[in-house]
Each structure stands twice: as structure tokens, then as C-alpha cells.
RODO-2510 file (C-alpha; in nm, 4 decimals, decimal comma):
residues 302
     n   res          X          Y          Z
     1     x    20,6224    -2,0198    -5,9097
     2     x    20,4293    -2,3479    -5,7695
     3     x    20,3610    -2,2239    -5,4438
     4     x    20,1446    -1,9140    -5,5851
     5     x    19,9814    -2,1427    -5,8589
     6     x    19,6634    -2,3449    -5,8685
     7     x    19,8650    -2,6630    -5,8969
     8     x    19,8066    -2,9748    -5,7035
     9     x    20,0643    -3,2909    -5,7527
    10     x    20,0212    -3,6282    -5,6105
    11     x    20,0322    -4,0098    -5,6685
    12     x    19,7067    -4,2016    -5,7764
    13     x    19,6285    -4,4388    -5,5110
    14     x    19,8192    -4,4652    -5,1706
    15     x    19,7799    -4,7932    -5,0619
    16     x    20,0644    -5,0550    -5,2445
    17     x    20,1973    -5,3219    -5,0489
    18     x    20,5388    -5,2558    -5,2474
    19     x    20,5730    -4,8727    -5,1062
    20     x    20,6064    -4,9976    -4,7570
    21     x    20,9963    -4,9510    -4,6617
    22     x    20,9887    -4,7382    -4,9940
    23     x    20,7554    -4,4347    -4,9533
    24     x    20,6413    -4,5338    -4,5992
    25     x    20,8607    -4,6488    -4,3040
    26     x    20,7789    -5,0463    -4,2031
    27     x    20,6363    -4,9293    -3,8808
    28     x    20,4159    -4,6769    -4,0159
    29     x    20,0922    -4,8585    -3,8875
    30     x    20,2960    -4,9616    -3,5484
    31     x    20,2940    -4,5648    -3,5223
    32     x    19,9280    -4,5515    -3,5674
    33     x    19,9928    -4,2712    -3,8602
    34     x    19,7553    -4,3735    -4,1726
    35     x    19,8961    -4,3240    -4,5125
    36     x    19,7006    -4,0657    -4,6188
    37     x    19,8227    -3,8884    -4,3463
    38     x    20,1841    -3,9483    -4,4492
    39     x    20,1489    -3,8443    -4,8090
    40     x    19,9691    -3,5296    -4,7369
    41     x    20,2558    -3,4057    -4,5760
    42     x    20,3952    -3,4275    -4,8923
    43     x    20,1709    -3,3747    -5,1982
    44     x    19,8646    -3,1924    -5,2410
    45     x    19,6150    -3,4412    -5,3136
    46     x    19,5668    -3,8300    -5,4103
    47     x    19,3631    -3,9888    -5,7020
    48     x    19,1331    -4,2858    -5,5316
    49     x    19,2071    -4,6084    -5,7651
    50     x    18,9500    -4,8301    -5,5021
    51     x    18,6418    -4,6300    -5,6371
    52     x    18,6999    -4,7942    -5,9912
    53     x    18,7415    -5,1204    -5,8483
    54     x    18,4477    -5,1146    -5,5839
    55     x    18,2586    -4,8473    -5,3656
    56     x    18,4159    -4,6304    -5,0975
    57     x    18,2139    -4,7229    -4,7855
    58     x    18,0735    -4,3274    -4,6788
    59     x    18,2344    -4,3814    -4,3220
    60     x    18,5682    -4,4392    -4,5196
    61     x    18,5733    -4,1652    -4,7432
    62     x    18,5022    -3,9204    -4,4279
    63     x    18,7933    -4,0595    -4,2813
    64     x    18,9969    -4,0161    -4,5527
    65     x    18,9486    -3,6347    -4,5577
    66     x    18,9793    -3,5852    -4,1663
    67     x    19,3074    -3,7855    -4,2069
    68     x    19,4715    -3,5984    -4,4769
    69     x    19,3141    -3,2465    -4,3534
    70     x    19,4516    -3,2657    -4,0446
    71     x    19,8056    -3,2584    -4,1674
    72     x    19,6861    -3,0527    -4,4748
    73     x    19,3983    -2,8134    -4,4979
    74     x    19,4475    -2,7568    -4,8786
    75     x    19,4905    -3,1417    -4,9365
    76     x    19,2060    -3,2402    -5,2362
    77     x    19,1236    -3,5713    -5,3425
    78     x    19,0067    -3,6774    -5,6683
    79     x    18,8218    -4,0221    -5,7613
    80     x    18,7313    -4,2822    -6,0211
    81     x    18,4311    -4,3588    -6,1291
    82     x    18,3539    -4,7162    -6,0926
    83     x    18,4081    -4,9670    -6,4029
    84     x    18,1057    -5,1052    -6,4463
    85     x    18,0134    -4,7307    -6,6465
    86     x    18,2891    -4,7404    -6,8851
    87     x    18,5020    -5,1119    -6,9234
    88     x    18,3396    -5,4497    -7,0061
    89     x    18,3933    -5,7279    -6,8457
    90     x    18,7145    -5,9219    -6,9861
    91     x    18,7043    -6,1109    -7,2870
    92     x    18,3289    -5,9844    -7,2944
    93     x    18,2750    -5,8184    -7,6383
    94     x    18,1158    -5,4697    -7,6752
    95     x    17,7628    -5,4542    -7,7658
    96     x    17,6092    -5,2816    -8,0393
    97     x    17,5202    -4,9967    -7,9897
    98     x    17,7261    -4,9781    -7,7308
    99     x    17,5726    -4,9350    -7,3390
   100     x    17,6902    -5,0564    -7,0477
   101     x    17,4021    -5,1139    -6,7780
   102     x    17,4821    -5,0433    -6,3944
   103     x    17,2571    -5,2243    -6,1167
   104     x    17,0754    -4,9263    -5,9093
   105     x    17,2188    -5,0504    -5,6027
   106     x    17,5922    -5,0532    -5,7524
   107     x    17,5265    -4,6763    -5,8952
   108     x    17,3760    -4,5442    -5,5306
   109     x    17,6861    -4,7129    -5,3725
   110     x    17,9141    -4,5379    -5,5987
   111     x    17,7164    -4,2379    -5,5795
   112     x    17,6921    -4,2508    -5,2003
   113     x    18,0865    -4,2795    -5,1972
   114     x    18,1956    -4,0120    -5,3961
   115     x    17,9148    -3,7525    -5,2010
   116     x    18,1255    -3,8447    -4,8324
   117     x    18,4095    -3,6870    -4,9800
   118     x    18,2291    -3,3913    -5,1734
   119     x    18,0331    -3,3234    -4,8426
   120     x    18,3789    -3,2597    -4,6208
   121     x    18,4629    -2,9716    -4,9490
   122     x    18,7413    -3,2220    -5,1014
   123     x    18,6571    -3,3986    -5,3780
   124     x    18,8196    -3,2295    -5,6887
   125     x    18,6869    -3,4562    -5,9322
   126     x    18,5814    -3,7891    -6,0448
   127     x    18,7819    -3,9078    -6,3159
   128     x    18,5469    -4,0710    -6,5864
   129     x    18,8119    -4,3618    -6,7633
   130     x    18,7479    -4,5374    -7,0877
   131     x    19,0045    -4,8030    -7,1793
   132     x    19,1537    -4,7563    -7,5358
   133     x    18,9153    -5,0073    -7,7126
   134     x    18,6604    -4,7466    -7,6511
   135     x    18,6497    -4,5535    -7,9840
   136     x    18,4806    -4,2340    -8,1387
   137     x    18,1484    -4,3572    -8,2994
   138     x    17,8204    -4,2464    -8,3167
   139     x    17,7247    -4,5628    -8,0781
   140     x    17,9745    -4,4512    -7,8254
   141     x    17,9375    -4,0982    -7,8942
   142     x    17,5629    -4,1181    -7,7408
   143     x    17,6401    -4,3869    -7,4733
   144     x    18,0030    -4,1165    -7,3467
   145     x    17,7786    -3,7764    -7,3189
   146     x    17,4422    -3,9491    -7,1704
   147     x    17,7026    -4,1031    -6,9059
   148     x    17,8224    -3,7512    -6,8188
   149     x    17,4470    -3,6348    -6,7976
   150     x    17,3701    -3,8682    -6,5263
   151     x    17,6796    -3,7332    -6,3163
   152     x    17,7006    -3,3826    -6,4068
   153     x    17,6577    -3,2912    -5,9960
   154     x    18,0298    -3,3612    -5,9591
   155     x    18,3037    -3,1957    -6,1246
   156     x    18,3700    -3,4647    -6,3974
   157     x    18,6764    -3,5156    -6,6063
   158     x    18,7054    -3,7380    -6,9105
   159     x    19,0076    -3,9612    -6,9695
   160     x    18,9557    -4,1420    -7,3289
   161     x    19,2588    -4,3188    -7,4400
   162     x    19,2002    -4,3820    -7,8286
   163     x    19,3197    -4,0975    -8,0772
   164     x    18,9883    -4,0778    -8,2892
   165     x    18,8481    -3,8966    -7,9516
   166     x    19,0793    -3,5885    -8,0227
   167     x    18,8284    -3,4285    -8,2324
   168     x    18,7790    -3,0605    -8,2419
   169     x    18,3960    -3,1288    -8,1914
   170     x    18,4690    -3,3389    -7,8740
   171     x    18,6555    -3,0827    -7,7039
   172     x    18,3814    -2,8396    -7,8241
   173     x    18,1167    -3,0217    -7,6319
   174     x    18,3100    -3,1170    -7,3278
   175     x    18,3500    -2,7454    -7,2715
   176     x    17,9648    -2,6897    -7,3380
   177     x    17,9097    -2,9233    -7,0471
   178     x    18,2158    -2,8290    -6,7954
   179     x    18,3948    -3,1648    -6,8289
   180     x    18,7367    -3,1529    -6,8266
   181     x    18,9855    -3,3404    -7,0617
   182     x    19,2187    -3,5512    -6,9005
   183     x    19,5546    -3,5006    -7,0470
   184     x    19,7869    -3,8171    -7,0359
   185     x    20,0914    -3,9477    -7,1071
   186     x    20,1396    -4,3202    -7,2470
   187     x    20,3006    -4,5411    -7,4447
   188     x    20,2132    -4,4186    -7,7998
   189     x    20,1154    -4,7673    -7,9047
   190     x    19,8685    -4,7976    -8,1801
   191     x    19,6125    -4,5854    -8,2001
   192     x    19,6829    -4,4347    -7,8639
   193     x    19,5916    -4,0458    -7,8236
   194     x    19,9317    -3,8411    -7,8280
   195     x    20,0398    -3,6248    -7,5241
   196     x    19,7783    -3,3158    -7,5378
   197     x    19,6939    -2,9790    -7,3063
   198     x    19,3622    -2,9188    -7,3555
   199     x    19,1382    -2,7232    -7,0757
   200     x    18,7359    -2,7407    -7,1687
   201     x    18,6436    -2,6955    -6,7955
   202     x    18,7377    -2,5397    -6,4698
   203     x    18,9371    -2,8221    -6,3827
   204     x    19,2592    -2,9139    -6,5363
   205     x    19,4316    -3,2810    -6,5399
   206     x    19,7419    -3,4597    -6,6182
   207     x    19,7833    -3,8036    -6,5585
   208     x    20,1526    -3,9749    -6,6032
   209     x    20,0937    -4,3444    -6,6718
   210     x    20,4468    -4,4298    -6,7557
   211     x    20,6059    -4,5297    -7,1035
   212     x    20,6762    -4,8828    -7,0469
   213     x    20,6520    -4,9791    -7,4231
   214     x    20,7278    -5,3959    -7,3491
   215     x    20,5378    -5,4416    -7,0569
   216     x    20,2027    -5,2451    -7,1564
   217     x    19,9609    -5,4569    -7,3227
   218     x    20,1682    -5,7664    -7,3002
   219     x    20,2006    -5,8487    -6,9213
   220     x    19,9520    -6,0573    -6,6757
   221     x    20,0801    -5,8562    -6,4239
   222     x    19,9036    -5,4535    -6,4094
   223     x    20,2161    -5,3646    -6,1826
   224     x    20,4613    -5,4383    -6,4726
   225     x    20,2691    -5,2034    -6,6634
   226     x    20,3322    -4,9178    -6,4173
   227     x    20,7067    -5,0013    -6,3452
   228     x    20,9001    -4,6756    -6,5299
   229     x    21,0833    -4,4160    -6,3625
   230     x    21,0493    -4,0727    -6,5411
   231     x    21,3796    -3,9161    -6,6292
   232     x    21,3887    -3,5419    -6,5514
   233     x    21,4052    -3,4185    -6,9497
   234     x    21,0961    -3,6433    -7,0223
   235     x    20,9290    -3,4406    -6,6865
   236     x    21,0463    -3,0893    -6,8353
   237     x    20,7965    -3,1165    -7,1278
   238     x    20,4786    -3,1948    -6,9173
   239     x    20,6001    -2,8956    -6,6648
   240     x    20,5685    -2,6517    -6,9964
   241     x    20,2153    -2,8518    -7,0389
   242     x    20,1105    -2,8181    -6,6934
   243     x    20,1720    -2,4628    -6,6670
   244     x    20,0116    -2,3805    -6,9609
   245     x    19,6907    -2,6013    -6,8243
   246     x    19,6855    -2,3859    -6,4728
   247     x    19,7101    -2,0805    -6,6667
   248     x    19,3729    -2,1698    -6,8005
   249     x    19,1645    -2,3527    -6,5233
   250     x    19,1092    -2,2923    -6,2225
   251     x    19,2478    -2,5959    -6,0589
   252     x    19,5092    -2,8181    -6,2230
   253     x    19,5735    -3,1968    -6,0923
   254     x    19,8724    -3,3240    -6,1666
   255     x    19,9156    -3,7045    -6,1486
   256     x    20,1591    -3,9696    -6,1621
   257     x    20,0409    -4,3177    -6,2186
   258     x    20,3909    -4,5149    -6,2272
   259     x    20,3337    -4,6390    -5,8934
   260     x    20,6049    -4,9474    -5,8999
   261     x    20,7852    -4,9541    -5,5999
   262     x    20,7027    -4,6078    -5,5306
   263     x    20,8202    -4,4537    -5,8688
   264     x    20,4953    -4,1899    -5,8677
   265     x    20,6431    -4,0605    -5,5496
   266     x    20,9586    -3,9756    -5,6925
   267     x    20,8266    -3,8069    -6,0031
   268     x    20,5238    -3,6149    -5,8276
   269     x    20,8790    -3,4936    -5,5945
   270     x    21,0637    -3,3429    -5,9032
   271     x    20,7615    -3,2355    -6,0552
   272     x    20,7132    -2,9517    -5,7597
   273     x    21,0657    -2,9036    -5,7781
   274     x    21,0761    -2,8241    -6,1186
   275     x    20,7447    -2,6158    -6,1239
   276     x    20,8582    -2,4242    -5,7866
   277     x    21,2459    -2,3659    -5,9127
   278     x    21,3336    -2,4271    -5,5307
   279     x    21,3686    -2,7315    -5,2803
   280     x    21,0743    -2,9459    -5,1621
   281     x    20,9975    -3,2131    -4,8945
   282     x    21,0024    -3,5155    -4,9500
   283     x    21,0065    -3,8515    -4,7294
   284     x    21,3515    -3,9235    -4,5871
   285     x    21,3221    -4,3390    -4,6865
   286     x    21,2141    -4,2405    -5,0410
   287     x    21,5126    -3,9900    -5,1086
   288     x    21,7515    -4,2859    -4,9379
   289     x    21,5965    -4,5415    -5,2042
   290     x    21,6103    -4,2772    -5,4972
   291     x    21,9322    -4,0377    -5,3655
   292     x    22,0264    -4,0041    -5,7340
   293     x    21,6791    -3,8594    -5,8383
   294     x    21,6205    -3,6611    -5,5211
   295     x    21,8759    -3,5497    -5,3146
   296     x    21,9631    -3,2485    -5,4492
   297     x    21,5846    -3,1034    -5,4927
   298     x    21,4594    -3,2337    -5,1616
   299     x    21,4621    -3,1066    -4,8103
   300     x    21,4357    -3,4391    -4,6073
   301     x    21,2002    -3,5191    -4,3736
   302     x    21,0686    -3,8206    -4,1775
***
């Protein structure tokens, strides 16, 4: 069962205007209760989205933990790594051979983010993203494993979108170097990897993006891209895929990416429903906004 597993479900990112009255109640900072602190009443950890965007300030990332610990010994976080290692700039073409270059002050700022969490014993892993214009080539080949060289110190995990990465010689030399292989589920547009469960580290992943098919690469708005609800048979086949990931890793992170109006809440709920075969907790405003997905697997609380 969940409880007894090595399993650890929760939403990536916490802080969305859109879950307040949702996930959160409206007076939740009137309370003085920080969100973290909410959620990890709930779920087991949290992916940080703001360390792909910018740097967590070290006084932040402390916080975080204390916050969420305090509620939640167990409670694990696990980060991006910031975009200036793996996405160009929009509408800024690749070069050849492909590198991205990093000011030293941006990489000790990332660096110096990502160690406040690992210091307090809670950061999981740093997720390493490539978007799916990032293809297998020799170019990008050289630029991907000399990019997990300079951050081998944390536990790294790989999340590469395009299907010419899944390549029995990838996965070969991920596990040489302990980097786990981020398993993910997408719109199969394209060229786009197909749903996977591969282990090549200690650390096991899942990320559930959502299958919005119209609004994924044609929206202005990210958010659009992110608003689908998983129905529970499209759950069922990642539960037989996460299972069979946490039978072979020591730690298996389970997250759900559809954050619309608090839709990754209401998935990463039946997802430790379904994996525990029993009841679980779950906010009392997000089971009165979703009653039909969650009333019968939740035990309500405020």
C-alpha cells in the first residue's frame, strides 16, 4: 500500500493566484498560515517552478523547509534548475554546436539556492528540463552530459521532452552517472517522447503535465496549457507506472503539473487514493469545488 511505499505525491509549484478560494481558503494569509504549510498537510512534497524562472534567495529556501517541516517531518522538496542551462531565449535560434553560457554570478545564485534547501536534508532533486526542440545529436549529446557534470553534487533528474532521447544508450549512461529519467505524461504531439517508466538512478519521477491537445503549443497564455483535469481511468495507468518505478528506486516523486485552478491538487488527491486503496485528506474548499472527483476518496479537512 502507499503508506508503506517510498512514494511522495504533490503539485509542482504552490503559489497560483487562481488556487486561492480553490485549494486555499481567501483568508489563508489573514491566518498567518503560509502555503507551504497548508499543502504539506496534504501531500508529501512540492516541485519549486521559481528556481527555473529566477534564484531562490538562501533565506527563502530555509524558510520553506521550516514551514513545511513543521507540519510534516517527511515533507521533501524538489527543484528546477534555472533556464538559462537548458532553454534559449525566445525566438533566439540554437547555436551550433549547441551551448548555452550561464554568467558566474547567475550559476552561484542558483547554486546558492538549491544548497539552502539541501542543507535543512530536503531537497530530493533538481529537475534538469529541456524543452522539446532540444533533440538527440552529437552537439547536444556533449552540451546534456557536460551540464550534468557540473551539477553532479545534487541528486539530478533529466526531463527531455523529444522522442529521439529514448535511446537505449541514453538510459545506459544516465544510470552510469545516477541521473534519473523523468517520466512524463503529455500531449503526444509530434515528435513528443511517449509515456515511459524508466529508473537509471536512485530517484524515481513522474511528472503529469496534462493532455490538453488544443491549447499546448498554440496558446499565449502558459495557464491554458495546464488547464486539464485527469479522469480517474487515464490516472489508473500511471498508478501501474508509478508502482513499478518505486519498486525500483529508492524514492519515487510523483507530480502533477495541471495546475489550472487547482486541477494538480485534485489529481495528486486520487493519486494517493488509488495507490493507498483507502481514504485520504484532502482540503475541505478543494473537495467542495471538485465533490464529484473527491468526495468519496477523501476524508475532509480544513
Amino acid at each position: 500500500m502507499y503508506i508503506n511505499t517510498n512514494i511522495l505525491i504533490g503539485t509542482a509549484g504552490f503559489s497560483y493566484q487562481d488556487w486561492e478560494g480553490v485549494v486555499y481558503p481567501r483568508d489563508l494569509k489573514r491566518q498567518k498560515i503560509h502555503p507551504l504549510e497548508f499543502l504539506a498537510r496534504f501531500f508529501d512534497c512540492c516541485e519549486i517552478n521559481t528556481s527555473f524562472y529566477g534564484h531562490i534567495r538562501p533565506n527563502v529556501g530555509k524558510s520553506w523547509c521550516e514551514k513545511a517541516v513543521a507540519v510534516n517531518p517527511q515533507f521533501q522538496f524538489t527543484a528546477k534548475l534555472f533556464q538559462g542551462f537548458t532553454h534559449m531565449p525566445r525566438g533566439t535560434p540554437p547555436p551550433s554546436p549547441f551551448h548555452l553560457t550561464v554568467s558566474a554570478e547567475d550559476e552561484k545564485l542558483a547554486r546558492e539556492g538549491l544548497d539552502s534547501i539541501a542543507r535543512e536534508g530536503k531537497l530530493g532533486a533538481v529537475l534538469i528540463q529541456f524543452p522539446i526542440s532540444f533533440k538527440n545529436a552529437d552537439d547536444t549529446r556533449d552540451y546534456l552530459f557536460q551540464l550534468l557534470e557540473k551539477f553532479k553534487t545534487y541528486p539530478l533528474v533529466l526531463e527531455i521532452r523529444h522522442e529521439s532521447w529514448n535511446d537505449p544508450d541514453i538510459l545506459e549512461r544516465l544510470a552510469e552517472q545516477g541521473v534519473g529519467f523523468c517520466n512524463i505524461d503529455q500531449p503526444r504531439l509530434g515528435k513528443s517522447i511517449r509515456a515511459t517508466r524508466y529508473v537509471t538512478s536512485k530517484v524515481g519521477y513522474v511528472r503529469l503535465h496534462g493532455r490538453n491537445y488544443q491549447e499546448w503549443f498554440q496558446s499565449d497564455n502558459r495557464n491554458d496549457r495546464y488547464n486539464y483535469l485527469y479522469k480517474p481511468r487515464e490516472l489508473e495507468g500511471w498508478q501501474e507506472k508509478i508502482t513499478h518505478i518505486s519498486r525500483n528506486s529508492e524514492k519515487t516523486f510523483a507530480i502533477t503539473n495541471n495546475h489550472y485552478k487547482g486541477q494538480a491538487a485534485v489529481n495528486a488527491v486520487e493519486l494517493k487514493s488509488m495507490l493507498s486503496g483507502k481514504r485520504v485528506r484532502a482540503p475541505r474548499i478543494l473537495v467542495e469545488h471538485y465533490p464529484e472527483q473527491l468526495k468519496g476518496i477523501s476524508e475532509v479537512e480544513e
